[in-house]
N, C-alpha and C positions, 0 to 999 in steps of 0.2 A: 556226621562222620559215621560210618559203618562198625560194627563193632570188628571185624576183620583189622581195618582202618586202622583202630581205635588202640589193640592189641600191640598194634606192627608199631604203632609210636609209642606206646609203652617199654615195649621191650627193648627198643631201640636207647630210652632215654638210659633206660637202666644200665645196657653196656656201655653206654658213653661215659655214665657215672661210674660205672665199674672200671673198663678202661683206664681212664680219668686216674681214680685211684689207686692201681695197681703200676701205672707207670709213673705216677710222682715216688711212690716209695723204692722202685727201682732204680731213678734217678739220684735219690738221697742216698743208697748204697752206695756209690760212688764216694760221695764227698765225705761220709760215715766213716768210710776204710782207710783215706788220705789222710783225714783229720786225728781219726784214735792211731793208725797201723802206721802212721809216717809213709813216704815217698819210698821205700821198700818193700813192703808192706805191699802198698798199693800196685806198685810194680809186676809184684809178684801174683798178684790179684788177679789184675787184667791178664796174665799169660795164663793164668788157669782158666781165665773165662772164654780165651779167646779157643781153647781144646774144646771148651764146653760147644760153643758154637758153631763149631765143626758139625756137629750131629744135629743144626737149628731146622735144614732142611728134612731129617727123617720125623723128625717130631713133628712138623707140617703137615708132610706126607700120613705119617699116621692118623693124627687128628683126622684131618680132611676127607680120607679114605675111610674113616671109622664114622664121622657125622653121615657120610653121605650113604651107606650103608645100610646106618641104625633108622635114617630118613627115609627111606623109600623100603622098608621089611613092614607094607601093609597087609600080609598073609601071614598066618602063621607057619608055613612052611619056610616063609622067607625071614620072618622071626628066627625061628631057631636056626636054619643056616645062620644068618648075622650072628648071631648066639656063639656057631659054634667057630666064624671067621674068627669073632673076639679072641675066644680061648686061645686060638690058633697065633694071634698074633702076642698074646701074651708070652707062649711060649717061645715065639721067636726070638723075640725082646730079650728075656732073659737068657735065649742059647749066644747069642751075639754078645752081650757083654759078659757072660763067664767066660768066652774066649779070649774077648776084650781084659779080662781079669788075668787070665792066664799067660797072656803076653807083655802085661803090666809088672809079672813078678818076676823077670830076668832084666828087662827096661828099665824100670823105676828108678834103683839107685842111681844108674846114669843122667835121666832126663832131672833128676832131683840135683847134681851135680852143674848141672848145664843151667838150670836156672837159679841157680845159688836157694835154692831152699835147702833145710836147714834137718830134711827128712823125708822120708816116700809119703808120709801121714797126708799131706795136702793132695797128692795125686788120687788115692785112694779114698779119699773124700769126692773130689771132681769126681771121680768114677761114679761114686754114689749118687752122686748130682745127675751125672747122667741118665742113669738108672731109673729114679726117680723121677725125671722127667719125660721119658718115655713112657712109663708107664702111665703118668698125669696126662700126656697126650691124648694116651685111650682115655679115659675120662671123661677129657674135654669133647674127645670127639661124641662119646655117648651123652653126653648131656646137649651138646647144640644136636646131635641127631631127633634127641627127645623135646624139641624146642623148650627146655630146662632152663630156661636163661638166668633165673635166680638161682641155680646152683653153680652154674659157669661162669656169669660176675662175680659170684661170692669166692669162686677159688682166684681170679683175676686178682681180686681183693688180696685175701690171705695172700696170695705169693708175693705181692709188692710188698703190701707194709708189713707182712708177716716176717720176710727178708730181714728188711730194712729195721728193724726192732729186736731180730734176734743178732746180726750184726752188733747192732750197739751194744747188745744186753754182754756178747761175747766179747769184744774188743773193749768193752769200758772197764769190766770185770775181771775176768781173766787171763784177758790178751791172748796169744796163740796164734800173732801174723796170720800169716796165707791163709795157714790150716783153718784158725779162729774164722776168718772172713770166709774162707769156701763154705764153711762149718755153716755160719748165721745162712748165707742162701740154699746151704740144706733144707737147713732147718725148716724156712722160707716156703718149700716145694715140697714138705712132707706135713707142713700147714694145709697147701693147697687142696692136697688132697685127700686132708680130712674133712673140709669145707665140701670136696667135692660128691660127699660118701651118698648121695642120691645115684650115682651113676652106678654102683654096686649093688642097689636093692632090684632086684628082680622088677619087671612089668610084664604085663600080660598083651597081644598087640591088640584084642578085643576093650580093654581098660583105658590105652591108651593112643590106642590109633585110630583114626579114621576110615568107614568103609570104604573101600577102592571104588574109584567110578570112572572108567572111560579111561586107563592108563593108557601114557605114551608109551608104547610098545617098540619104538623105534632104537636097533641096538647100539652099544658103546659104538664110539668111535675113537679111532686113535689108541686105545686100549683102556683101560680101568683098576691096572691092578697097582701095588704099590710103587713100583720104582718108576711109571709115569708121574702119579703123585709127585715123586722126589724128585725127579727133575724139574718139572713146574713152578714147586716149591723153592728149591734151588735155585732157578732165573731166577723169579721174583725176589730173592733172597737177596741174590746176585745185584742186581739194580737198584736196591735198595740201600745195599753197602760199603759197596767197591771205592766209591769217594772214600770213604773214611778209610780203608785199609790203603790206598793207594797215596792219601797223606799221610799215613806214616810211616810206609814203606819210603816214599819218594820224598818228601821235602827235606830241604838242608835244616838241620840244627837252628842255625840263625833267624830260619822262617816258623817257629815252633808257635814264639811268643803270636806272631803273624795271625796263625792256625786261629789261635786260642780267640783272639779277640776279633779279626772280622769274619769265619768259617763259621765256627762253631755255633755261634750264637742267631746264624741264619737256620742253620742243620736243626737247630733246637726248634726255631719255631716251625722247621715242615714239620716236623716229630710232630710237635703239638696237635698242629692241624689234620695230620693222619689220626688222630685220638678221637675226633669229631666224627670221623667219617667210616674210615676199617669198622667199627662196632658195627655199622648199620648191613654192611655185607656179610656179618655173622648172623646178624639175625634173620637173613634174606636167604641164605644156603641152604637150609633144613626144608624153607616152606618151598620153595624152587624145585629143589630135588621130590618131594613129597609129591609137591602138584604132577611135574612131569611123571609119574610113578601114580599117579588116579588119587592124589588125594586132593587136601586142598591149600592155600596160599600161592594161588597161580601169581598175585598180582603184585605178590611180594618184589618182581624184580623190577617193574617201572615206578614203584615207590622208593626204593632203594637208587635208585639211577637220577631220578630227579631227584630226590632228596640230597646226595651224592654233590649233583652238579647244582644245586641252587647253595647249600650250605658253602662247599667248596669254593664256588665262585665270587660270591659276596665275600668268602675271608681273604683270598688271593688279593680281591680288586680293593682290601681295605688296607691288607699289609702291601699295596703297589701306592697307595695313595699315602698313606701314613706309615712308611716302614720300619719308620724308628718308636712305637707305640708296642706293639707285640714285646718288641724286644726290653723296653721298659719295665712290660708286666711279668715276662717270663723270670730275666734274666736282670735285676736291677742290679746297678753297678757297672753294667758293661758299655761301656763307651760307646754310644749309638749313631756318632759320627764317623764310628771306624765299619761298627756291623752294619749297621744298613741301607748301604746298599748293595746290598748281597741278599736282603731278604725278600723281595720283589718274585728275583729269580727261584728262590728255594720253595716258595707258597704255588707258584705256579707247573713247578717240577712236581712237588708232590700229589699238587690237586689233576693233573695226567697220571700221575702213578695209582689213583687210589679209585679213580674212575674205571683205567686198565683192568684194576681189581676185582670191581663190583660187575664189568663186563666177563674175567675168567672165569669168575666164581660162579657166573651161572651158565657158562658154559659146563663146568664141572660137574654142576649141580644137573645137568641135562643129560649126562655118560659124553658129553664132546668134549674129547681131548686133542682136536687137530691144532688147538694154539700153544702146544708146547715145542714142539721143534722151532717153530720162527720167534716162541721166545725166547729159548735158549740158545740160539743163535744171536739174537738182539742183547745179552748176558756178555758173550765170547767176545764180538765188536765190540761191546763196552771197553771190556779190560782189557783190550787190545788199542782202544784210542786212547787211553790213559797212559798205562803203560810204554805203549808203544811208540807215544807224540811225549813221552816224558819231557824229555830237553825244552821241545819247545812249547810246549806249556807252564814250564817254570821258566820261562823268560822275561827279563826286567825285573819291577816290580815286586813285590809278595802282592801289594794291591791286584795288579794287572794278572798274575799270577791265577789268584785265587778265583778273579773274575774267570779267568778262561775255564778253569777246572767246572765250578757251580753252573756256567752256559754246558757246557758238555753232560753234564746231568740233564737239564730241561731239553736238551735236543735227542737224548736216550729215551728220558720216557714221555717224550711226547710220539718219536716214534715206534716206543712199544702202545701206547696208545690207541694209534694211528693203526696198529695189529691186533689190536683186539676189537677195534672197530670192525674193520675188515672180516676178520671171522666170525663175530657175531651176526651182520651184516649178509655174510653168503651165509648161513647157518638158517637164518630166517625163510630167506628166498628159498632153502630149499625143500623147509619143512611147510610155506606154503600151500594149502588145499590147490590145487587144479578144477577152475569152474568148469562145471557139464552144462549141454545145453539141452535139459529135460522139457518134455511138456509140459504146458501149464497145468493137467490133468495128473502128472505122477503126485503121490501122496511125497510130503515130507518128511525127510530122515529127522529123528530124532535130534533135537538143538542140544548140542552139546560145545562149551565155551573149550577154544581150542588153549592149551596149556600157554601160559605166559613165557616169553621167552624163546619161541618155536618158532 
């Protein structure tokens, strides 16, 4: 194994470790807040988080745009721009939520009203939440930029079980509802980014960059600047979660129980399986971007793509064989005559969803932004067949019900998929070299390996 190789499974392992543990403690916040905060409590919980994740796709966007960035500033002229895009968006960050703040203090006591909290204090926490996660965005983006990966597991880390421990520590203690539980995932996200404090120390691009050899030269397309980011971000967002808002926007009361015991516990194991594989397209974005950009890890994207699809495929084809086994190990206790068979369909929706991924992301990684218009179009038809086939999707059944809802997922992103195949696909054909037909006597050009992904 090469040491390049050698490296890419390394770091791969670590995020999936890091991963791994950052979303089991995010998941135990849930049941943390239910259990100390009661069914009010928890209520009030999810409406605060659900403002928070309003802003899921800017955080995206900046991360992504800040990796991709800090990835490809192999000059020190392009250094210090990057340098100074940073500041730049630091400053933005902050001008948007004092606005943000400043339209919060005539609001507040009414949205405080409206969700029966008990005070503005919980909003003005979420706000801080906000805040702080935005700014953690840039971070992350600087540390996967600086292929950092043990600092950007380590904040993955901190913010799960960081959350998840300051929750209890606040709700077992001193209680404080909402505010107490918004409070612990502050807290959580101002862990993170203590963990994350590599990405604030200064580097030099001579220290730490590679000398440029042979950059793609070939310019953006589709554009590069933040609010393609965010819409990108937002599809994929989009397609990732609309099931879940669309069951609770749409099912009857009576179908709740329904939800909980045959939906959920499928949703649960794609999550899982996304946990395995997402890590590996972080660690693949920096050296992609890089390579395309004259440095090196050109080879990062077809280790990532197979990897992707051999990991993916063996777990889909083990939870279509054994479906009631995942859900054993995940979720014990849940009746696995009811969930699964729903899980067949969920492994195989998200193993097209996370392929889709590993296919954007280096699009991304390469300045090609032509797969965001047909993603975010493939987003709008989403929540327009849900929504809009409402009635008769909730026909008969809640079984027959739930099935039709979970097949309308695996038919979304199998054809967002299907569109990033496509794009990647004509994106190759067109960066293609064109063979000449030289003498056998002309001297030969200088062999240079054409960038992965091209």
């Amino acid at each position: 194994m090469s040491e390049s190789k050698s490296r890419f499974l390394r770091q791969s392992l670590w995020m999936i470790a890091a991963t791994l543990g950052g979303g089991v403690g995010m998941a135990l916040v849930h049941g943390a807040v239910s259990k100390l905060g009661g069914a009010q409590t928890y209520f009030q919980f999810k409406s605060l988080l659900a403002v928070f994740y309003v802003v899921g796709a800017a955080q995206g966007a900046l991360w992504t745009l800040t990796a991709r960035r800090t990835a490809t500033a192999l000059t020190p002229e392009a250094f210090e721009a990057n340098r100074a895009d940073l500041r730049r968006s630091v400053r933005t960050v902050a001008l948007a939520m004092g606005v943000a703040g400043l339209m919060l203090l005539p609001a507040g006591p009414g949205l405080a009203a409206r969700w029966n909290l008990s005070s503005v204090w919980p909003l003005w926490i979420t706000w801080a939440l906000i805040l702080t996660s935005l700014m953690a965005a840039l971070q992350r983006g600087v540390l996967q930029g600086r292929q950092d990966f043990a600092g950007l597991g380590a904040m993955a880390i901190a913010d799960g079980l960081g959350r998840f421990a300051a929750v209890v520590a606040i709700l077992g203690s001193i209680g404080g509802g909402a505010a107490g539980a918004i409070g612990g995932a502050l807290i959580g996200t101002l862990l993170a980014m203590g963990a994350g404090y590599r990405a604030l120390r200064p580097a030099t691009p001579g220290a730490t960059l590679p000398t440029p050899a042979a950059p793609d030269r070939s310019p953006e397309v589709g554009g590069g600047g933040f609010w393609t980011f965010f819409l990108g971000a937002a599809a994929l967002q989009a397609m990732a979660q609309l099931d879940n808002l669309f069951l609770q926007d749409a099912v009857p009361g009576t179908w709740q129980p329904e939800v909980g015991a045959r939906y959920s516990p499928g949703a649960q194991v794609g999550f899982a399986l996304s946990q395995f594989t997402v890590p590996l397209a972080l660690v693949m974005f920096p050296k992609v971007a890089r390579g395309a950009s004259g440095g090196d890890g050109r080879q990062a994207f077809g280790w990532t793509l197979g990897a992707t699809a051999v990991l993916g495929g063996l777990t889909a084809l083990g939870c279509t064989l054994l479906p009631w086994l995942p859900v054993r190990i995940l979720l014990p206790g849940i009746p696995v005559e009811l969930s699964a068979p729903l899980v067949p369909w969920f492994a195989w929706g998200m193993l097209a969803f996370t392929l889709a991924n590993v296919l954007f992301s280096d699009r991304m990684a390469h300045g090609d932004f032509r797969f965001v218009p047909g993603a975010a179009l493939l987003a709008i038809a989403y929540a327009v067949s849900l929504w809009g086939f409402r009635e008769s999707l909730l026909q008969g059944t809640p079984a027959e019900g739930l099935a039709r809802v979970v097949q309308r997922v695996v038919i979304f992103n199998g054809a967002l998929l299907a569109w990033a195949v496509f794009v990647s696909l004509r994106a190759r054909r067109r960066s293609r070299p064109v063979a000449t037909s030289e003498p056998p006597s002309a001297p030969a050009p200088p062999a240079v390996p054409p960038p992965a992904g091209r």
